[in-house]
N, C-alpha and C positions, 0 to 999 in steps of 0.2 A: 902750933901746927896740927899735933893732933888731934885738938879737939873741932880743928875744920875738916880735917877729914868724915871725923865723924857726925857732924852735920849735915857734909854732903851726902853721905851713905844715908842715913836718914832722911834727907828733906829733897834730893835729888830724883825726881822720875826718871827712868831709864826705857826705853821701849822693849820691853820683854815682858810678856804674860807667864805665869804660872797655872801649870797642870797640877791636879793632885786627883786621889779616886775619891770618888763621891761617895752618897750613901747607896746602899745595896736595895732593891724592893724586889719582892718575892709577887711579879704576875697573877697568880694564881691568887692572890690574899687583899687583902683590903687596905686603903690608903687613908684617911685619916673618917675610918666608920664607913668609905662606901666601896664597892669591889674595884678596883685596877680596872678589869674588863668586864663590861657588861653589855651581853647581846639580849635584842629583843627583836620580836619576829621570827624569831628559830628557835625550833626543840636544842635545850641544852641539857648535858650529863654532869655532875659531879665529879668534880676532881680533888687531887688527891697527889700529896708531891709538892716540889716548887720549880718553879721558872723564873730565876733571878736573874734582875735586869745591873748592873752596874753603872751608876753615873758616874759623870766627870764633869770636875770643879774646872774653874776657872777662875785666876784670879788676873787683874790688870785687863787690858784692852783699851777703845776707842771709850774715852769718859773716865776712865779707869785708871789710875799710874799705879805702875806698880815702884817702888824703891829700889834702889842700887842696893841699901842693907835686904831687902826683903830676896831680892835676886841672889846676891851673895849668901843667903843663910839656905836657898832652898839647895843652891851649888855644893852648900857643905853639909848640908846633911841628907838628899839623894834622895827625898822621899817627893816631892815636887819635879816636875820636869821645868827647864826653862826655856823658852821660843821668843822666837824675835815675833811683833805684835805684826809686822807687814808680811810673814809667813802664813798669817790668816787674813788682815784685813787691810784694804789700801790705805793709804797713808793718810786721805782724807774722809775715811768713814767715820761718821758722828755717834755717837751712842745709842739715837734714834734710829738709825740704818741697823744696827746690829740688832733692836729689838722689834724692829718691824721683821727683818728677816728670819729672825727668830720663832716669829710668830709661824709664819709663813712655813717656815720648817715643820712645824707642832702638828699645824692642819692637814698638810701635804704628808706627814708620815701617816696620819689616821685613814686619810684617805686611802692609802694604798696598803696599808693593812686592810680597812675593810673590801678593797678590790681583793687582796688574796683570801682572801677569807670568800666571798662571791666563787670566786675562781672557782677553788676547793669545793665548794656547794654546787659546781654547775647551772649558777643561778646569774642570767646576763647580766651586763651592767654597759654604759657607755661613757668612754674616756673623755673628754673634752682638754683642750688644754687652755689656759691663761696665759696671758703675757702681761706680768706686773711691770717691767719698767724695762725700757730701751734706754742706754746712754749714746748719747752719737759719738762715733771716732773712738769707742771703746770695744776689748776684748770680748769674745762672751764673757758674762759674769755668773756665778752659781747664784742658783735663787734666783734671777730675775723671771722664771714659769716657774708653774708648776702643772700638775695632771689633775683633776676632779674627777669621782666618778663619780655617777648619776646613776640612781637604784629603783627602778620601778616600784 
């Protein structure tokens, strides 16, 4: 009997993803030989300092199982957080959905960095929005627009 428990705990998906903190990257500095941030078209100053960014891991999701042991071991030692996987995604999001929207997210944050960054310069810009996907007879969904901005 015991050693079907411990099968299960091993070989069992459970739908719960794992958080954990990621690696740390210092903005201001360089990511594998080329700068984090690099503007061009503008007078830029030397900096000096750091502006650290924190990621976060993710383990399990859509494509993903995570284990009954692997949930159980982050439960006991606290350094992992554990979430139920339909707390972030529908029940029938595909692995393909998470990294297209993933995508989506990456461009859509750059873009609107470089609109605050416009902002701050007093230099116009014009918003446009997308509409990547409508589902019919569903809720809003996050990620389905996003904002572009357009930089003379």
């Amino acid at each position: 009997m015991t050693y079907i428990l411990i099968a299960l705990a091993v070989l069992l998906p459970v739908p719960y993803m794992l958080q954990l903190p990621g690696p740390v990257f210092n903005t201001l500095g360089d990511y594998q030989d080329k700068p984090m941030i690099d503007v061009s078209g503008a007078k830029t100053y030397p900096t000096s300092g750091r502006i650290d960014m924190l990621t976060v891991a993710v383990s399990g999701g859509p494509g993903r199982d995570t284990y009954a042991s692997q949930a159980l071991g982050a439960l006991l030692h606290g350094k992992e957080t554990v979430i139920p996987t339909e707390a972030y995604y529908p029940l029938d999001t595909t692995r393909e959905d998470v990294t297209a929207s993933n995508a989506v997210e990456m461009s859509s944050s750059q873009d609107v960095a470089v609109a605050a960054a416009m902002g701050q310069l007093d230099r116009p810009y014009k918003v446009h929005l997308l509409v990547g996907d409508v589902v019919p007879d569903s809720p809003p969904r996050r990620n389905c627009a996003r904002a572009i901005g357009s930089f003379p």
